[in-house]
Chimera marker file (.cmm) of the C-alpha trace (Angstrom):
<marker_set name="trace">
<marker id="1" x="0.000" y="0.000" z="0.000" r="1" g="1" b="0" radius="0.5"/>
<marker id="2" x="2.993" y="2.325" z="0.911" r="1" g="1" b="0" radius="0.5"/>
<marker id="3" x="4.771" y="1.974" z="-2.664" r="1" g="1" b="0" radius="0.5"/>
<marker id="4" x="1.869" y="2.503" z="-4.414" r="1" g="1" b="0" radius="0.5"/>
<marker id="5" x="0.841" y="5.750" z="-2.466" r="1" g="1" b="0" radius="0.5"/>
<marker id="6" x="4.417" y="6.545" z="-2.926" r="1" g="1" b="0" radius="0.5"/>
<marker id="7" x="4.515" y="6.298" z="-6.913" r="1" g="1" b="0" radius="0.5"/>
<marker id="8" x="1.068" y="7.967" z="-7.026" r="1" g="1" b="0" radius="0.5"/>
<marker id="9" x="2.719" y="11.151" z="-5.450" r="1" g="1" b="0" radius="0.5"/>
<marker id="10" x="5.657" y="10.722" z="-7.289" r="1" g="1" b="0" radius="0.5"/>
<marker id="11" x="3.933" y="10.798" z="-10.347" r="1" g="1" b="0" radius="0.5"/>
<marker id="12" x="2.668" y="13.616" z="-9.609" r="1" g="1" b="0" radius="0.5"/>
<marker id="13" x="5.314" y="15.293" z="-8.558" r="1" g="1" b="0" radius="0.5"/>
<marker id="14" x="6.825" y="14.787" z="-12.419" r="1" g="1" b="0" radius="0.5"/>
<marker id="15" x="3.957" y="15.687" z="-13.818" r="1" g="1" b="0" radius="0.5"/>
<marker id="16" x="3.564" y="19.232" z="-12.076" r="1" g="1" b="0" radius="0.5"/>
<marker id="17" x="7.376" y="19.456" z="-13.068" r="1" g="1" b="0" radius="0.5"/>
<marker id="18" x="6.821" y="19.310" z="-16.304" r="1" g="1" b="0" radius="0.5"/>
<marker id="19" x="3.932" y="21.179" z="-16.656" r="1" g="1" b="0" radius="0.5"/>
<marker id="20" x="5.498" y="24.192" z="-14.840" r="1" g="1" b="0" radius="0.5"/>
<marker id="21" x="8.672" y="23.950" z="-17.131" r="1" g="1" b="0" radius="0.5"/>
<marker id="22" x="6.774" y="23.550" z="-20.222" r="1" g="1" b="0" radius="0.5"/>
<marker id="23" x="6.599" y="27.120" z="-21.155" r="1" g="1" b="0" radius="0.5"/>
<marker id="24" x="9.995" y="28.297" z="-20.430" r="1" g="1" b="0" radius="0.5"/>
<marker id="25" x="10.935" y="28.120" z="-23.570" r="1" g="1" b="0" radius="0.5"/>
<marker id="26" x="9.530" y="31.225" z="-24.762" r="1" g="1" b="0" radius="0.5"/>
<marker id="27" x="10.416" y="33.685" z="-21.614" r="1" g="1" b="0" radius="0.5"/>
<marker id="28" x="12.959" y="36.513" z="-23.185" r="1" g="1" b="0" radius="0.5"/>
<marker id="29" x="16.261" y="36.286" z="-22.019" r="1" g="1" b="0" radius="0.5"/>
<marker id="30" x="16.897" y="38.170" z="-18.766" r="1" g="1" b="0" radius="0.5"/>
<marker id="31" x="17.890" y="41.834" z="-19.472" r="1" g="1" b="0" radius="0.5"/>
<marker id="32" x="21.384" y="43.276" z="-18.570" r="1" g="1" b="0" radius="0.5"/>
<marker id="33" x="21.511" y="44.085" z="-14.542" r="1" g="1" b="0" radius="0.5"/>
<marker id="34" x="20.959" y="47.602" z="-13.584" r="1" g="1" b="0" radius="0.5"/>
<marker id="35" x="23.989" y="49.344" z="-11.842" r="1" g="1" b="0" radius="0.5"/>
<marker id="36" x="23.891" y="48.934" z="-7.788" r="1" g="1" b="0" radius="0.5"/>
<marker id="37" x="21.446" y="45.811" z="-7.893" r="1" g="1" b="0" radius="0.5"/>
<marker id="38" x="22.935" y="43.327" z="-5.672" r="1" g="1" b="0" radius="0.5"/>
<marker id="39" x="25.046" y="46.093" z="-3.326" r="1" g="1" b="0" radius="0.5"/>
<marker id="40" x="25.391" y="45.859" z="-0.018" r="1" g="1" b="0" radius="0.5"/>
<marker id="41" x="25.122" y="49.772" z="0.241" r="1" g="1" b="0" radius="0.5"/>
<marker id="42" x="21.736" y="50.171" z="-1.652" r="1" g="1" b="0" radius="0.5"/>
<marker id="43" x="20.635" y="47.595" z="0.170" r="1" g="1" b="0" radius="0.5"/>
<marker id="44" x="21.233" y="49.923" z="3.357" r="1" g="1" b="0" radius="0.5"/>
<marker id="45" x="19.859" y="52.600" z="2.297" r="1" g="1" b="0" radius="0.5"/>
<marker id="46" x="16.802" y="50.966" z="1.142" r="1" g="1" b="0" radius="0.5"/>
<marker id="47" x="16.370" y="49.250" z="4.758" r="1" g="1" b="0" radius="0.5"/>
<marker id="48" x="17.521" y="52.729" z="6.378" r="1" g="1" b="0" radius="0.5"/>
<marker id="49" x="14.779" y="55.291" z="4.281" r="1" g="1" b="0" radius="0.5"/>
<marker id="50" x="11.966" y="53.490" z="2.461" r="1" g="1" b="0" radius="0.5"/>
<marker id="51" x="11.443" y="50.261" z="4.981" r="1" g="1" b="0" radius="0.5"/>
<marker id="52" x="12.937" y="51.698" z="8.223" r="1" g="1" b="0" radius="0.5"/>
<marker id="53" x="9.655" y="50.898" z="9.895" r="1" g="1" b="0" radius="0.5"/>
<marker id="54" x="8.565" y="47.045" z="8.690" r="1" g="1" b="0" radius="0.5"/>
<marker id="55" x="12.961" y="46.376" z="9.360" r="1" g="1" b="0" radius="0.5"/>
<marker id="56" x="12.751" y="47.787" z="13.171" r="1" g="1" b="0" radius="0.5"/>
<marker id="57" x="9.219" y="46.128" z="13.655" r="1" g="1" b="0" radius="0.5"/>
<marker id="58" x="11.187" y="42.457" z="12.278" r="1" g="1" b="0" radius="0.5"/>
<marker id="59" x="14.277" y="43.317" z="14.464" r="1" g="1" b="0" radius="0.5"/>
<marker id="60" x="11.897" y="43.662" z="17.329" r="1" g="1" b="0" radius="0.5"/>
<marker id="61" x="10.272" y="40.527" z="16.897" r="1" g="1" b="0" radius="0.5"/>
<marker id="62" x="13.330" y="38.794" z="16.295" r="1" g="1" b="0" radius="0.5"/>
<marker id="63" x="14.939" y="39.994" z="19.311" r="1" g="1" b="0" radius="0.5"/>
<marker id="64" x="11.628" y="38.448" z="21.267" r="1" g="1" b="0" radius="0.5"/>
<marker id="65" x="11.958" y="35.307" z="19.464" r="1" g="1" b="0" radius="0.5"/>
<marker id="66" x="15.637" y="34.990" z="20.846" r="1" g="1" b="0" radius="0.5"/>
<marker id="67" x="15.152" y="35.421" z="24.085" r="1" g="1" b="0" radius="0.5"/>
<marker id="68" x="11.504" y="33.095" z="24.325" r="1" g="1" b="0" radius="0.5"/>
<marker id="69" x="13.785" y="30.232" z="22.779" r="1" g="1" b="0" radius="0.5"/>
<marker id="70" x="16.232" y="30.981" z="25.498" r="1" g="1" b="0" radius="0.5"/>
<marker id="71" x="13.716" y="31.105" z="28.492" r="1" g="1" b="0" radius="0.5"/>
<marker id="72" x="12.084" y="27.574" z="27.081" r="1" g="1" b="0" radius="0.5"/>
<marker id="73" x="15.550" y="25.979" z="25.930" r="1" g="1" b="0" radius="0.5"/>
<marker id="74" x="16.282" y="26.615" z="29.943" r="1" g="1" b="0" radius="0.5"/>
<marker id="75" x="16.524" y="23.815" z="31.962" r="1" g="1" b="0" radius="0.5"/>
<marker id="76" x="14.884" y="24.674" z="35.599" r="1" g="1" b="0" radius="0.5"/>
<marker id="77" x="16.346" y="22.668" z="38.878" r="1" g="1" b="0" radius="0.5"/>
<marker id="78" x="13.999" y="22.142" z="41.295" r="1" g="1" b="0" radius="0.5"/>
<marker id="79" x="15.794" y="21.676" z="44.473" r="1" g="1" b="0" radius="0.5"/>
<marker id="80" x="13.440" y="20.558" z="47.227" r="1" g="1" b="0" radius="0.5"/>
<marker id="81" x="14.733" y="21.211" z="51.059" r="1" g="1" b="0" radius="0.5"/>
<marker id="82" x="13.443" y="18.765" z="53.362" r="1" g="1" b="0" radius="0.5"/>
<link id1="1" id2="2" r="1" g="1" b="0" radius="0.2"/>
<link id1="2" id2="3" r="1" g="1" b="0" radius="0.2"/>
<link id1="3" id2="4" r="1" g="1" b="0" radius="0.2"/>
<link id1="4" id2="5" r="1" g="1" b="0" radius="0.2"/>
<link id1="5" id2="6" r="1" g="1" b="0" radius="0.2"/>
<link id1="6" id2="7" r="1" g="1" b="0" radius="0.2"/>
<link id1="7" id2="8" r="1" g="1" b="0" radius="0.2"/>
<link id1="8" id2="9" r="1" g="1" b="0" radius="0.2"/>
<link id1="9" id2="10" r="1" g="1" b="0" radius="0.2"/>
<link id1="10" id2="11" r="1" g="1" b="0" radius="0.2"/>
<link id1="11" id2="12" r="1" g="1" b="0" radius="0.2"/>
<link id1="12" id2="13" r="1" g="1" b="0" radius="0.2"/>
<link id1="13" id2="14" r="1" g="1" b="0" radius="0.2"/>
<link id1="14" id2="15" r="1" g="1" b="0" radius="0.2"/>
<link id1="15" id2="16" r="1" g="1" b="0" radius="0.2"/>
<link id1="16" id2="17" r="1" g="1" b="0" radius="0.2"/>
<link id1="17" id2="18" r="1" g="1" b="0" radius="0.2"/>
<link id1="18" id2="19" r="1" g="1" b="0" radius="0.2"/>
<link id1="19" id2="20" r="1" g="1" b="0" radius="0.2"/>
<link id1="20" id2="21" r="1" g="1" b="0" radius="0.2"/>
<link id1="21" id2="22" r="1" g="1" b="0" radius="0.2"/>
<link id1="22" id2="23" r="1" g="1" b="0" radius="0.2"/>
<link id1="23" id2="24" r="1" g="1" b="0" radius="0.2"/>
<link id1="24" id2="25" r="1" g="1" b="0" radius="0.2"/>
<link id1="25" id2="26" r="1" g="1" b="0" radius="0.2"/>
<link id1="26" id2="27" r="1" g="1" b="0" radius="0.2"/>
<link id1="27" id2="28" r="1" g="1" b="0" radius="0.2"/>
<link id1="28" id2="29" r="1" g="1" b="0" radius="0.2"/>
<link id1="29" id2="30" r="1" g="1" b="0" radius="0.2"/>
<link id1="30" id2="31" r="1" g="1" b="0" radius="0.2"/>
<link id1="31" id2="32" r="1" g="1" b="0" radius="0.2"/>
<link id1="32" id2="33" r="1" g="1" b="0" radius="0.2"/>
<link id1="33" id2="34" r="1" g="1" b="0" radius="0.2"/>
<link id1="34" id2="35" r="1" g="1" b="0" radius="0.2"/>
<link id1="35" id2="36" r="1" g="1" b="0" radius="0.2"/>
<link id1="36" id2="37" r="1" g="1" b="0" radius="0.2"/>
<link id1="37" id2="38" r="1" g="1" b="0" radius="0.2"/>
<link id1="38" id2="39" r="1" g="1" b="0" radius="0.2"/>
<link id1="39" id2="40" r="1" g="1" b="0" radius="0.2"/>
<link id1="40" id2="41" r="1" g="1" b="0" radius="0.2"/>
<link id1="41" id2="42" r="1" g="1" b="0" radius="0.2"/>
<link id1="42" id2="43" r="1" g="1" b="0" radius="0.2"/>
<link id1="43" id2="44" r="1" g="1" b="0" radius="0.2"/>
<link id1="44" id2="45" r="1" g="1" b="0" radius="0.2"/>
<link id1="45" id2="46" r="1" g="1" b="0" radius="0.2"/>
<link id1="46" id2="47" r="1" g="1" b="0" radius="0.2"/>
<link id1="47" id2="48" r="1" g="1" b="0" radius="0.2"/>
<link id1="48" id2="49" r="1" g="1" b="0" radius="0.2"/>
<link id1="49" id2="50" r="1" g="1" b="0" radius="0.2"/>
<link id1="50" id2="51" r="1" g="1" b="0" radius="0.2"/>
<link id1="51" id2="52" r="1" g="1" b="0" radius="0.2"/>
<link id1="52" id2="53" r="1" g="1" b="0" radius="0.2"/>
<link id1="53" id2="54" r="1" g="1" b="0" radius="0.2"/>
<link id1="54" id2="55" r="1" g="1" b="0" radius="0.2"/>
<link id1="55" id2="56" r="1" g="1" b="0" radius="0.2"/>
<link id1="56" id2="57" r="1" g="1" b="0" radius="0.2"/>
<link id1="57" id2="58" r="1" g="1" b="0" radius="0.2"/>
<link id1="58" id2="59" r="1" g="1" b="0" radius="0.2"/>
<link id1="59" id2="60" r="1" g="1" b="0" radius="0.2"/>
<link id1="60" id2="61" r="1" g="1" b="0" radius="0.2"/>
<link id1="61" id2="62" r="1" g="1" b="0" radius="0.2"/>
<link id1="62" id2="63" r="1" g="1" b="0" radius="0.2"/>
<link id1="63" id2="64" r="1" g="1" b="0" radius="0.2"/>
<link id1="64" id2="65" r="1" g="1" b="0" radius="0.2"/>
<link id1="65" id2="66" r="1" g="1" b="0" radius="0.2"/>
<link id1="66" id2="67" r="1" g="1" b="0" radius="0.2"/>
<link id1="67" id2="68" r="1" g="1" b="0" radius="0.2"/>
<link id1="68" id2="69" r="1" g="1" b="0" radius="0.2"/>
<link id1="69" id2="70" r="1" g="1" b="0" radius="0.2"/>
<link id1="70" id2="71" r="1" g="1" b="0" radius="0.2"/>
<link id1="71" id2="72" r="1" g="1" b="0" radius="0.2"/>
<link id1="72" id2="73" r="1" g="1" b="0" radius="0.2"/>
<link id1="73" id2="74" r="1" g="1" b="0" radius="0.2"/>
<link id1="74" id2="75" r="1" g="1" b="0" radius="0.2"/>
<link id1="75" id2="76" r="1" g="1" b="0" radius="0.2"/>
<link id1="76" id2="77" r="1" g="1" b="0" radius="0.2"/>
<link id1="77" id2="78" r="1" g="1" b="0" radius="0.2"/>
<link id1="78" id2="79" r="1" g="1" b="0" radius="0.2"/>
<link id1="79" id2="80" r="1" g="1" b="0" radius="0.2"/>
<link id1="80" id2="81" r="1" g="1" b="0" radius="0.2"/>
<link id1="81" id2="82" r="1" g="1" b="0" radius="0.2"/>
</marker_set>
């Protein structure tokens, strides 16, 4: 029962493949790379002026994130005195 579930969804699997690569043939070639795409610096001053909001907000939740994974990753010792 397992193999043929298994060759089901791998049939499937090849033929989503190949429909989604079916029409790549026609797509134009990409188009020469505009100057500073890729830069670190443009980068930071795209973060830094346009999306200085949406990157603090992240940042934020992030550092949250950090510390509940510390707080749960910590092991607590419970000493009884009797």
């Amino acid at each position: 029962m397992l193999k043929v579930a298994a060759s089901i969804c791998g049939g499937m699997l090849l033929i989503i493949m190949v429909a989604s690569l079916k029409g790549t043939a026609m797509l134009n070639p990409p188009s020469p790379p505009v100057e500073g795409v890729g830069l670190v610096k443009s980068l930071g001053n795209v973060l830094f002026t346009e999306f200085l909001l949406p990157f603090e907000v992240c940042s934020v939740l992030l550092l949250a994130a950090m510390v509940g994974a510390v707080m749960l990753g910590k092991s607590e010792k419970n000493e009884k005195f009797e």
